[in-house]
LUMMINU-209207 format. One line per 4 residues: number of its first residue (from 1); their letters; for each residue x, y, z of C-alpha. Coordinates in steps of 0.001 Angstrom, whole numbers, plus 500000, padded with zeros to 6 digits. Example, Ala and Ser with C-alpha at 12.3 -4.5 7.8 and 13.67 -1.06 7.14 Angstrom:
1) as) 512300/495500/507800 ~ 513670/498940/507140
END
This chain:
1) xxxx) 661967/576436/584280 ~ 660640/574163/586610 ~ 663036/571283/585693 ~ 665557/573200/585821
5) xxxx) 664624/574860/589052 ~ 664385/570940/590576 ~ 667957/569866/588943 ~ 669451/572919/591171
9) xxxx) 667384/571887/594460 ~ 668733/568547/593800 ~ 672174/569895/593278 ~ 672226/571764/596494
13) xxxx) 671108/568622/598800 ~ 673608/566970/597041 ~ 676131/570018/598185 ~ 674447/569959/601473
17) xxxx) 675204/566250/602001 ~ 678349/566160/600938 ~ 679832/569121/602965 ~ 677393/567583/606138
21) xxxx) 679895/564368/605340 ~ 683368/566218/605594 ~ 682328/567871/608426 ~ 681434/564702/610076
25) xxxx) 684541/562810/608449 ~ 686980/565810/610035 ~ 685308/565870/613585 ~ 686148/561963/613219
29) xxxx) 689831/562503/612419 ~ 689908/565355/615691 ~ 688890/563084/618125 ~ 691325/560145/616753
33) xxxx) 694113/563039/616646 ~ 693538/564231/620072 ~ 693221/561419/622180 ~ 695564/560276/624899
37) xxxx) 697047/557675/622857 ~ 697753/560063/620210 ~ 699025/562659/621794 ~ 702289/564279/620194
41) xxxx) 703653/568015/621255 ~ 704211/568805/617418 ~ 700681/568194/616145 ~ 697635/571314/617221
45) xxxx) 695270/568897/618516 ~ 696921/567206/620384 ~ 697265/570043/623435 ~ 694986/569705/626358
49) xxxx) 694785/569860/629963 ~ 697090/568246/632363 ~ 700669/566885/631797 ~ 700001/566020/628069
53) xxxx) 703665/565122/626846 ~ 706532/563230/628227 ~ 709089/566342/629059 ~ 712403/563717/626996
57) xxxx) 710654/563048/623813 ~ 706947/564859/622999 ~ 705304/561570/623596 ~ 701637/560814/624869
61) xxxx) 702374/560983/628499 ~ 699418/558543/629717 ~ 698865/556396/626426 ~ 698839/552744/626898
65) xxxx) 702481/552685/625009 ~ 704030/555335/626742 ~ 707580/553926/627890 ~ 709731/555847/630448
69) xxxx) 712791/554325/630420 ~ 716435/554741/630465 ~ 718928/554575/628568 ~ 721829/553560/631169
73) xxxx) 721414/550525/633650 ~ 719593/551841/636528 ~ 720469/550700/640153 ~ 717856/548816/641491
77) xxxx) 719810/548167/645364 ~ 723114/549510/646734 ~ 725707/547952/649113 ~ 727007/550832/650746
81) xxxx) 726806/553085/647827 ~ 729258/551250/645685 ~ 728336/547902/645049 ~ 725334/547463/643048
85) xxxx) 723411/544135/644118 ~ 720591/544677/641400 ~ 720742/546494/637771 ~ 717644/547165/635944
89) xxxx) 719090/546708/632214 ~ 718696/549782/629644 ~ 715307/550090/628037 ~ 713541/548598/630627
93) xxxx) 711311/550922/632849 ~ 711282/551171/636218 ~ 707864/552073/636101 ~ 707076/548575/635197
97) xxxx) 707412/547737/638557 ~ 705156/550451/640040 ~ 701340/551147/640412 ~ 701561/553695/638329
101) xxxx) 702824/552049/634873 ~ 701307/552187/631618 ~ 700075/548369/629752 ~ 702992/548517/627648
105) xxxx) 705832/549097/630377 ~ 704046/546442/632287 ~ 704296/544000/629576 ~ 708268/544549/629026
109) xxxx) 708728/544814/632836 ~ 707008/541357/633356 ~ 708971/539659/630609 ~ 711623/540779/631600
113) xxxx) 711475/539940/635365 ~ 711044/536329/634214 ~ 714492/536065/632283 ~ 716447/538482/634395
117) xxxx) 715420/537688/637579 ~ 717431/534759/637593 ~ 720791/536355/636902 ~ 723160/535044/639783
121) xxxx) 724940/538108/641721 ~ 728684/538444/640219 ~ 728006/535603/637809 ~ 729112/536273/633828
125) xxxx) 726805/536084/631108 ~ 727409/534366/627973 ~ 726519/535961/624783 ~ 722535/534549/623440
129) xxxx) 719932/535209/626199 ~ 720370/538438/627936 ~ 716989/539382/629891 ~ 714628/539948/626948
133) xxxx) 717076/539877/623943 ~ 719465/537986/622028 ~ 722789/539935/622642 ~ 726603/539037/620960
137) xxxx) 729724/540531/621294 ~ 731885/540961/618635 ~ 734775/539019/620741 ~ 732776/536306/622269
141) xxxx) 733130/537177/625582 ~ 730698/537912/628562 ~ 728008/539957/628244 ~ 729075/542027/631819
145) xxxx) 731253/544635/632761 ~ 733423/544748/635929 ~ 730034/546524/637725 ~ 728050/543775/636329
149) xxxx) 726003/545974/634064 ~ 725719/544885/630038 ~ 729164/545851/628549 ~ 728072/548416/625926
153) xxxx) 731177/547975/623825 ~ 731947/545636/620966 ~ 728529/544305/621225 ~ 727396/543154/617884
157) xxxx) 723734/541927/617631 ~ 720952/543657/620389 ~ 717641/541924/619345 ~ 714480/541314/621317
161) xxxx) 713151/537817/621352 ~ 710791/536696/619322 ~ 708073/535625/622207 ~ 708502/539213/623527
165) xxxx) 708757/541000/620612 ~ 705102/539437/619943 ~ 703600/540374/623042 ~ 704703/543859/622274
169) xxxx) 703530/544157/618998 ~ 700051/542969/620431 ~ 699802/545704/622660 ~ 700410/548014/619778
173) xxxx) 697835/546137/617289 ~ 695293/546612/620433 ~ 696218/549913/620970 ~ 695232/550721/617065
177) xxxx) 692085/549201/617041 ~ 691046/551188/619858 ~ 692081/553657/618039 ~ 689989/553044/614624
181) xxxx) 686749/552374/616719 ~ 687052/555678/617685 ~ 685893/556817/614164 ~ 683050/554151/613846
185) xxxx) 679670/555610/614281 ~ 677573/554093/616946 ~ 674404/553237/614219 ~ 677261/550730/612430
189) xxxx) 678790/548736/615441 ~ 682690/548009/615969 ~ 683835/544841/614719 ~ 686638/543960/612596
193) xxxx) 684074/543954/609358 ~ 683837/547312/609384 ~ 685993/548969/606889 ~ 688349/552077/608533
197) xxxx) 688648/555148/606647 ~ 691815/556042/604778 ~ 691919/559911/606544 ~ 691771/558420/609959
201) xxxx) 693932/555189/609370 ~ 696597/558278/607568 ~ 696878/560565/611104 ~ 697043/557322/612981
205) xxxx) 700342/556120/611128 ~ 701544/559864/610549 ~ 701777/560470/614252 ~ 703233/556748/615115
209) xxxx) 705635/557158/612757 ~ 706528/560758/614602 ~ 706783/558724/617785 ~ 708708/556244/616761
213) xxxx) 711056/558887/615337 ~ 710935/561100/618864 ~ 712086/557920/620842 ~ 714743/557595/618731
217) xxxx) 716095/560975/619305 ~ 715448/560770/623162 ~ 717758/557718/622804 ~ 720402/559239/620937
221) xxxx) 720546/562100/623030 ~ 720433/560430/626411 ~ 723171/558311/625315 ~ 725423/560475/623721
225) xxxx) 724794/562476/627391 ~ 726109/559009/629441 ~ 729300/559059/627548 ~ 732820/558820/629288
229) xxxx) 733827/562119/630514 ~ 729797/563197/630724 ~ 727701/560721/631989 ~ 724398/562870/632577
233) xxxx) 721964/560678/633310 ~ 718748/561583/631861 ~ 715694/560353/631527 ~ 711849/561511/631184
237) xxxx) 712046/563106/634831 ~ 715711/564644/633701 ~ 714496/565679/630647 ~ 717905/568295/629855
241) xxxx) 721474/568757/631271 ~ 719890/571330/633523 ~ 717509/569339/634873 ~ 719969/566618/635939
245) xxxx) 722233/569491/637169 ~ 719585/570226/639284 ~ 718737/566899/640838 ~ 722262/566562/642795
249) xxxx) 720573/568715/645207 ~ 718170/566108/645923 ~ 719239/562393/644595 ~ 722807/562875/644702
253) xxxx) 725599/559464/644830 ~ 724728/558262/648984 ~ 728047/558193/649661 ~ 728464/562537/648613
257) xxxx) 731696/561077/647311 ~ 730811/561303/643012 ~ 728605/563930/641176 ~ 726156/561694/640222
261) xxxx) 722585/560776/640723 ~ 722411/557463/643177 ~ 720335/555697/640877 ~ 723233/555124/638156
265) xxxx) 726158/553817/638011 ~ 729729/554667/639295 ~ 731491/557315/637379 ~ 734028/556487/634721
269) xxxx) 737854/557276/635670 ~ 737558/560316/632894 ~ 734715/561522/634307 ~ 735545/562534/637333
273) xxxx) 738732/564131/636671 ~ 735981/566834/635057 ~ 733766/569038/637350 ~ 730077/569161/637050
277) xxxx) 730274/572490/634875 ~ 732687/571358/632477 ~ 730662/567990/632178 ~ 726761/570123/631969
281) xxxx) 728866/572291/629075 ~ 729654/569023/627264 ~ 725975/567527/627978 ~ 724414/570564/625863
285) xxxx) 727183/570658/623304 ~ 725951/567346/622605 ~ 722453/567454/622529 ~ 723341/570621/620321
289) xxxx) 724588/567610/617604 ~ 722792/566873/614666 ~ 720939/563412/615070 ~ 723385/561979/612151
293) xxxx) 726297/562677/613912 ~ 728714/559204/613775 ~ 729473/558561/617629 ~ 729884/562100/619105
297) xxxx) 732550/562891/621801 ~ 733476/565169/624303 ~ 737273/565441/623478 ~ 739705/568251/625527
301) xxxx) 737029/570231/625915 ~ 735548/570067/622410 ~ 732751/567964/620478 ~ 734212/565635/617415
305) xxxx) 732860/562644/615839 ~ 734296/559483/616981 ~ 735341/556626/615443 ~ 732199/554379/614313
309) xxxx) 733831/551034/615454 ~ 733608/552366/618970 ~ 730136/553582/618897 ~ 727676/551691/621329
313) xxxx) 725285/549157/619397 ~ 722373/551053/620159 ~ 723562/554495/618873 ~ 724040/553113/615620
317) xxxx) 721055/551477/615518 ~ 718897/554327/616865 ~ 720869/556730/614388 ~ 720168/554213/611421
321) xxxx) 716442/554230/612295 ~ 716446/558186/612188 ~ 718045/557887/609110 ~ 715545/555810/607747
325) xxxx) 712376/557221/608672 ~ 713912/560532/607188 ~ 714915/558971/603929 ~ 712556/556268/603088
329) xxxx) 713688/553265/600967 ~ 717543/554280/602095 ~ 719327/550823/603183 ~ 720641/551319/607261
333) xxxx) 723388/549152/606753 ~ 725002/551245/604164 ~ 725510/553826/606540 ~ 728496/554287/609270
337) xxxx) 727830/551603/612222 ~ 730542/549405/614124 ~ 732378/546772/612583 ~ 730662/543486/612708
341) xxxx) 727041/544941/612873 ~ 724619/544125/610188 ~ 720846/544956/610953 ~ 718544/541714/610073
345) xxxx) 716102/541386/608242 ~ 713794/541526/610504 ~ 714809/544529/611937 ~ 714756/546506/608260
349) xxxx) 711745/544593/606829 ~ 707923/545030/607448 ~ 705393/541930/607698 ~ 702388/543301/605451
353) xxxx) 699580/541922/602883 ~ 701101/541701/599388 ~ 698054/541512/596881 ~ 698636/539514/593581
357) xxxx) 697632/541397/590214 ~ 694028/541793/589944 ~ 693418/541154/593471 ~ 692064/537977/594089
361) xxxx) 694550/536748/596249 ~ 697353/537835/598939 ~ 700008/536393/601017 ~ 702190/537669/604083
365) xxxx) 705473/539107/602573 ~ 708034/540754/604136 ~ 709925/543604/602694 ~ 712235/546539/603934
369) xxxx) 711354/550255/602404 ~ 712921/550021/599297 ~ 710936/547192/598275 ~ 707828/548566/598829
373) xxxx) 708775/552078/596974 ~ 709731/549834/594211 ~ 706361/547723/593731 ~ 704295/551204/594154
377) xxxx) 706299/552483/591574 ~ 706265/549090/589309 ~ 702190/549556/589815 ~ 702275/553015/588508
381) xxxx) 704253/552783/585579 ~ 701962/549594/584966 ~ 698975/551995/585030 ~ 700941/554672/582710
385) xxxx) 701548/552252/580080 ~ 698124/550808/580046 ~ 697103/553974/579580 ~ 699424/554602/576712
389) xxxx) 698158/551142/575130 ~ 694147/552774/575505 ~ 694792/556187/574373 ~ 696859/554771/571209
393) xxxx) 694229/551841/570501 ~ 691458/554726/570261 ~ 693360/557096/568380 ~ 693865/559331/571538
397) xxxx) 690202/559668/571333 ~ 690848/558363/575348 ~ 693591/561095/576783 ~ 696774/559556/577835
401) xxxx) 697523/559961/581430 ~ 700641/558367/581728 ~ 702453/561213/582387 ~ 700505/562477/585360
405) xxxx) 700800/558666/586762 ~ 704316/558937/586661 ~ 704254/562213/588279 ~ 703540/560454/591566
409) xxxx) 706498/557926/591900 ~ 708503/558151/594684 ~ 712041/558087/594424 ~ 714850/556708/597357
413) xxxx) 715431/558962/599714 ~ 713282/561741/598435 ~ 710644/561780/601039 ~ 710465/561026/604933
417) xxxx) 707891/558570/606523 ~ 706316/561278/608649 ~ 704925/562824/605463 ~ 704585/559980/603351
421) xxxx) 702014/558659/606302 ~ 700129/561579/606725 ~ 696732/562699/604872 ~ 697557/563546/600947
425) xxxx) 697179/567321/599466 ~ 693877/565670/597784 ~ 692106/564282/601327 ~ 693148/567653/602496
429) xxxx) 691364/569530/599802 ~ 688441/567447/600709 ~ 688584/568565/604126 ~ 687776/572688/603414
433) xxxx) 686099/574571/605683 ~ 685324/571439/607920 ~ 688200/572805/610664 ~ 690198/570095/610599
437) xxxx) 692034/571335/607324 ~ 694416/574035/610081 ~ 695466/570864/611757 ~ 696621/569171/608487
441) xxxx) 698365/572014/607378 ~ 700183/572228/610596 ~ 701233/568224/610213 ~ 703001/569488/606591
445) xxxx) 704676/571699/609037 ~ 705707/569048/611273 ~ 707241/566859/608474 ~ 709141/569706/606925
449) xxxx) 710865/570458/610203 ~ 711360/567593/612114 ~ 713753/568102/615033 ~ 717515/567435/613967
453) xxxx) 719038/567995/617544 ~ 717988/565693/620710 ~ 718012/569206/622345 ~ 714863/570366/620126
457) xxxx) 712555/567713/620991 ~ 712965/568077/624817 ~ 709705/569436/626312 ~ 711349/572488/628606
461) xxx) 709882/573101/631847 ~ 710814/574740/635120 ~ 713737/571679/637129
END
């Protein structure tokens, strides 16, 4: 009696410590899930005080990669309300050049400053070097329209440059290893020896990969809005049609001649044979599109997918990277883009650590989604048939469990990124009763409903 009264007081420290650990492991993955950086308007932890989300896409309003930024080129200085002496391109914030911008728009802002700034009033731009990417055009001409903004048509190739691209990236490796100290404990230090857990390292690339995906679908959205015969121009502080509707009260065209905004550009010919209602009508029918539409356009009156050849560069590409966060392993260049684009490598491949068998050694590899579905699944159905090879050498004295292996391949296009990042059924089930397990549930929730109209991820608030 007594030994077995000691094996169940053992037993029940055991229990004790073990449940103390998952409680300690989920209060871990809260505070990485609910801090600035991470903050996303899908996820239960992540609501708080203040102005938590940016109102366009659901982002982390005050994380150190927060980006406000436009889609359309944004009038820096007006010459009588009709010549514009300075464009900011697309993509780059104007907050970069305020007190109040975040590390990342700074970084962009400042790079781009040093190229740009030296673009000569009225002067063409060859295709190569445009501010802080490599642009072409299909036809070889200059880069400029008559306004001198970046001629959004034809344009065939719209990458960033490798020495910016790097600074960016640096800010986002920073950013994560802020992130992963925050689940360190203070008794074992913070340096890069110390092994993060899988759970926290999971949310942390489940909600990027959400972000990523909500920027995308801002994009979209704003630029289907700035198309001819619409041209809302929205942004994160005119975050819907209504809101933009709203602002010609206050920041309406200086000259009270267009229905625009001062900050953008002169209205298109089409455009302005429309009235503001008719062109707010078409702005929501848009943003009512599903975020595969091919080039949606406000025709007579009436939404219709346009032709793909005349989509803009960047709505294909922001489309295609929808598309392939939504159907992992998928190839973006099989789908409907303009003629002459073909996404690089480097745009549909990952750099990451490829181990060799038995890992001993590793190299840098790069490979796009399909290539890494296919070497987890060449690992597992390694694993099945060496367990076929064990349970047939001992005369099934071993169980075969080959068929549960296979059980967990992944197939193309079967899953989306946002779930295949997050925390697994099994970590879940680890996390019972520890508090953390309503949040997770909620994220499987996120996943399966991810917003399929720019209109659903827009944070609504009073204009």
């Amino acid at each position: 009696m007594l030994v077995l009264a000691l094996a169940g007081s053992r037993a029940s420290a055991k229990s004790a410590q073990e449940a103390g650990a998952r409680q300690k492991l989920a209060e871990k993955l809260m505070r990485v899930g609910s801090s600035l950086d991470m903050k996303e308007k899908s996820f239960r932890e992540s609501a708080g005080g203040g102005k938590d989300y940016n109102a366009n896409d659901g982002n982390s309003f005050t994380s150190n990669t927060t980006y406000h930024s436009y889609v359309w080129d944004y009038c820096l200085q007006w010459v009588g309300g009709r010549f514009c002496r300075k464009w900011l391109d697309p993509y780059v914030s104007s907050h970069a050049f305020t007190g109040d911008q975040s590390p990342l728009e700074g970084i962009v802002g400042s790079e781009w400053r040093a190229r740009a700034g030296n673009r000569k009033e009225g002067q063409q731009v060859a295709p190569g070097n445009f501010g802080i990417w490599n642009v072409e055009r299909q036809d070889g001409k200059g880069l400029l329209d008559v306004d001198g903004k970046l001629e959004r048509k034809g344009i065939t190739r719209w990458e960033m440059l490798p020495e910016v691209r790097e600074r960016i990236e640096k800010q986002g490796t920073d950013t994560a290893v802020r992130q992963i100290s925050i689940t360190y404990d203070d008794s074992t230090g913070k340096g890069s020896n110390i092994m993060p857990n899988m759970e926290s390292l999971r949310v942390m690339a489940q909600r990027w990969t959400k972000m990523y995906r909500n920027r995308m679908v801002a994009n979209i959205g704003e630029s289907w809005a700035m198309s001819r015969g619409v041209e809302f121009a929205l942004g994160e502080d005119k975050a819907n049609c209504a809101q933009y509707q709203a602002a010609m009260q206050r920041e309406r065209d200086e000259t009270g001649v267009e229905e625009r905004v001062n900050t953008q550009g002169v209205l298109d010919p089409d455009t302005k044979t429309r009235s503001l209602q008719q062109r707010y009508a078409a702005c929501v029918a848009l943003r009512s599109m599903s975020v595969y539409s091919v080039n949606p356009e406000s025709q007579s009156g009436k939404i219709a997918q346009g032709d793909p050849n005349e989509e803009w560069y960047d709505k294909a590409a922001a489309r295609a990277t929808i598309a392939a966060i939504d159907s992992v392993g998928i190839n973006p260049n099989s789908l409907p883009k303009p003629g002459g684009v073909n996404f690089s490598k480097d745009q549909t491949t990952n750099e990451l650590v490829d181990w060799e068998s038995g890992g001993l050694s590793a190299r840098m590899v790069r490979m796009s989604n399909a290539e890494q579905l296919n070497s987890y699944n060449n690992n597992l159905e390694d694993a099945a048939a060496g367990s076929e090879a064990v349970s047939s050498r001992t005369g099934g004295f071993i169980v075969d469990s080959a068929a549960k292996i296979r059980q967990f391949k992944i197939g193309i296009g079967t899953v989306n990124a946002v779930q295949l990042n997050g925390i697994t059924p099994e970590m879940r089930g680890e996390l019972d009763d520890t508090g953390f397990t309503s949040t997770t549930a909620g994220s499987d929730n996120v996943s399966e409903s991810l917003e399929n109209t720019p209109g659903e991820l827009t944070v609504t608030r009073t204009p």
